[in-house]
N, C-alpha and C positions, 0 to 999 in steps of 0.2 A: 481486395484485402482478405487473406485468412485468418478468419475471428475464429478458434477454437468455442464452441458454445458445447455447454455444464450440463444447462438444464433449460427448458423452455417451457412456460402456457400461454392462454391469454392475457394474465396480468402481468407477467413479468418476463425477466432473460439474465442468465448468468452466467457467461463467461471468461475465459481466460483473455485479460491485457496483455501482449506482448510487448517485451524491452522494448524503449526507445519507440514505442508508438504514443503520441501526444493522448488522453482522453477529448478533447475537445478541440475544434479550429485555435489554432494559433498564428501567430504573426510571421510563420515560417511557412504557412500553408501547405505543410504534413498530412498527410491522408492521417484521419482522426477517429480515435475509436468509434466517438458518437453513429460518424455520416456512414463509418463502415456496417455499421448496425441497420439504420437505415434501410440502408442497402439492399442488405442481409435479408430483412425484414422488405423490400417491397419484393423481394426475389422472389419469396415464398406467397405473398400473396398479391398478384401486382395490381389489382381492383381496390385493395384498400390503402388509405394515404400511411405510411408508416411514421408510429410515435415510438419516439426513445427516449424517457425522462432519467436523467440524472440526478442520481442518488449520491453520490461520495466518489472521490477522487484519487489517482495515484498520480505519483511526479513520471515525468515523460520516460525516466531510463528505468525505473520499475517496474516490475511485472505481476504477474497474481489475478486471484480470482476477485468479479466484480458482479454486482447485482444492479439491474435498470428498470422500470417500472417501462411498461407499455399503457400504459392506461394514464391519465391525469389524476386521476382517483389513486390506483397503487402508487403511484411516483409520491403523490401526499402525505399518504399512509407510510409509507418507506421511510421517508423526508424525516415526519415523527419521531420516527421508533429512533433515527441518529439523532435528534436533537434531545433526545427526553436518558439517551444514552443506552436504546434495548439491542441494538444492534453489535453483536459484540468479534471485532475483528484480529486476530493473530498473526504475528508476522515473522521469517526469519531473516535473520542475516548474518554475515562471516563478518567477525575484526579482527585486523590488526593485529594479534597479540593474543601471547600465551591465556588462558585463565583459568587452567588446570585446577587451581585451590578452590575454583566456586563451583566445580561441577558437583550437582548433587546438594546442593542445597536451595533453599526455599523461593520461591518470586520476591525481587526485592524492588520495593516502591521508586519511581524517579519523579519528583515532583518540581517544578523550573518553572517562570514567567518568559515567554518568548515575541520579540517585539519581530513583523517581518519589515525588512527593505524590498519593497516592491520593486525599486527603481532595478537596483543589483540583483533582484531575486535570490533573495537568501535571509535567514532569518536567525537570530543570536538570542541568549540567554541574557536577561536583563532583572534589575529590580522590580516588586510585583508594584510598585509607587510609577512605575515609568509610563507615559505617555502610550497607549494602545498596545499597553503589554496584556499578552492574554494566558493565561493558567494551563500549562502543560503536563500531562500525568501516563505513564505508562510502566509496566512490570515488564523487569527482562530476568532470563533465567538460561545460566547457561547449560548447553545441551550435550557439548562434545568441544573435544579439541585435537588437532591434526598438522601437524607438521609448523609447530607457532600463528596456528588459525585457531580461529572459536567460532562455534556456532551458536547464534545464539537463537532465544525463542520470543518476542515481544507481544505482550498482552496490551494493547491501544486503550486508554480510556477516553482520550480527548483525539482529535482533527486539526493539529495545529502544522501550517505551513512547516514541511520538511522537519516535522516534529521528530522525528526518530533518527534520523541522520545526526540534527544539532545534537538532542540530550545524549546520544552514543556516543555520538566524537566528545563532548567534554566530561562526559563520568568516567565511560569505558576506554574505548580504543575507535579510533576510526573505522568506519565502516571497509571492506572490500571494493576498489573502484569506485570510491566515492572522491572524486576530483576537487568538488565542492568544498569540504567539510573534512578532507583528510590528507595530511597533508605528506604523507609518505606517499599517495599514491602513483605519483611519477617516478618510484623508485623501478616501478619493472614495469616495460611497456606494454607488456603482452594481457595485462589488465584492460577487459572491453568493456564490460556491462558490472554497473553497481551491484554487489552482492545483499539485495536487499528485496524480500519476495514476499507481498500478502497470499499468505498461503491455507488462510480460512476464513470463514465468514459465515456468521448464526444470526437467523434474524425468523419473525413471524409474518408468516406470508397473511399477503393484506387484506385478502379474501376466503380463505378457509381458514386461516388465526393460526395453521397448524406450524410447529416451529421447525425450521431446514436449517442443514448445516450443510456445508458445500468446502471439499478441500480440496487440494491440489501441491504440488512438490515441483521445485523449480528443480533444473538440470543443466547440466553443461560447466563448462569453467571451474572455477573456485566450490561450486554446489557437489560436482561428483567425489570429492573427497568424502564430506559428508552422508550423500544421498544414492544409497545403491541406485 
């Protein structure tokens, strides 16, 4: 597997998810980002046993940049900083539809209860009263618009199952090749891969405290209107 890797030391590793590659074993048993890591990682050193801890997740047809702890200690430490909220992730994506009249104004809040169906893998907007509904928050802002596309910019505050997919399709517009969650997207076949790219990520590294920022720009398809 060709894992494009960011940045590497001994406590950690970061980089780019390709579309359509699972993060971890699945029940389709997909070569997986994890075991590709691995790999990666005994290749370079083949005397020592290779550790990959995971830190946070994207959905299988997503792409973007990812951070993993090599150590039990950074992977902890990493763990933290998402639960406490220090780790602060960015994301883009194309929908659906014109939104010319918001370009150029302010981040505006999405605030939603989202309960997931594990069984159907997918997850909906619900009352914050409901039965394992969990508090969904993220700022989008849009960036550009191109031929009845928009780009947009999403600021993550929370981790919730296929969080940005739901709250985009039900405020905004459906995302770009999102099969799931939009329901124009069998309009044109030629749509591959979901227009939807973690494409930053700030966090403090677990052993020198010092704070990294690591970006990257998706490309091809629906992204090169956008993205020289």
């Amino acid at each position: 597997m060709n894992i494009p890797i960011i940045y590497e030391d001994p406590q950690i590793l970061v980089c780019q998810k390709l579309p359509g590659i699972p993060v971890q074993s699945d029940h389709t048993l997909s070569p997986d980002l994890v075991n590709g890591l691995r790999n990666y990682c005994h290749q370079q050193n083949p005397d020592k046993e290779p550790y990959i801890g995971l830190v946070h997740r994207l959905d299988r047809p997503v792409g973007g940049v990812m951070v993993f702890g090599k150590t039990p200690n950074a992977t902890k430490e990493l763990n933290r900083q998402i639960q406490q909220g220090q780790v602060k992730k960015t994301y883009l994506c194309v929908v659906t539809k014109d939104l010319s009249s918001q370009i150029q104004e302010e981040p505006k809040l999405l605030t939603d209860y989202l309960q997931k169906d594990a069984k159907n893998n997918c997850s909906k907007i619900v009352s914050a009263n409901e039965k394992n509904a969990k508090k969904a928050q993220l700022y989008y802002k849009v960036l550009a618009v191109k031929e009845g596309f928009s780009l947009i910019e999403v600021d993550l505050l929370t981790g919730r199952h296929h969080q940005i997919r739901v709250q985009i399709a039900a405020h905004i517009a459906g995302i770009y090749g999102d099969s799931k969650y939009n329901s124009t997207h069998t309009v044109n076949g030629e749509w591959k891969n979901i227009a939807l790219f973690s494409n930053s990520i700030t966090f403090t590294h677990p052993k020198t405290k010092k704070e990294l920022y690591f970006t990257i720009s998706p490309s091809g398809d629906i992204w090169d209107k956008f993205i020289p």
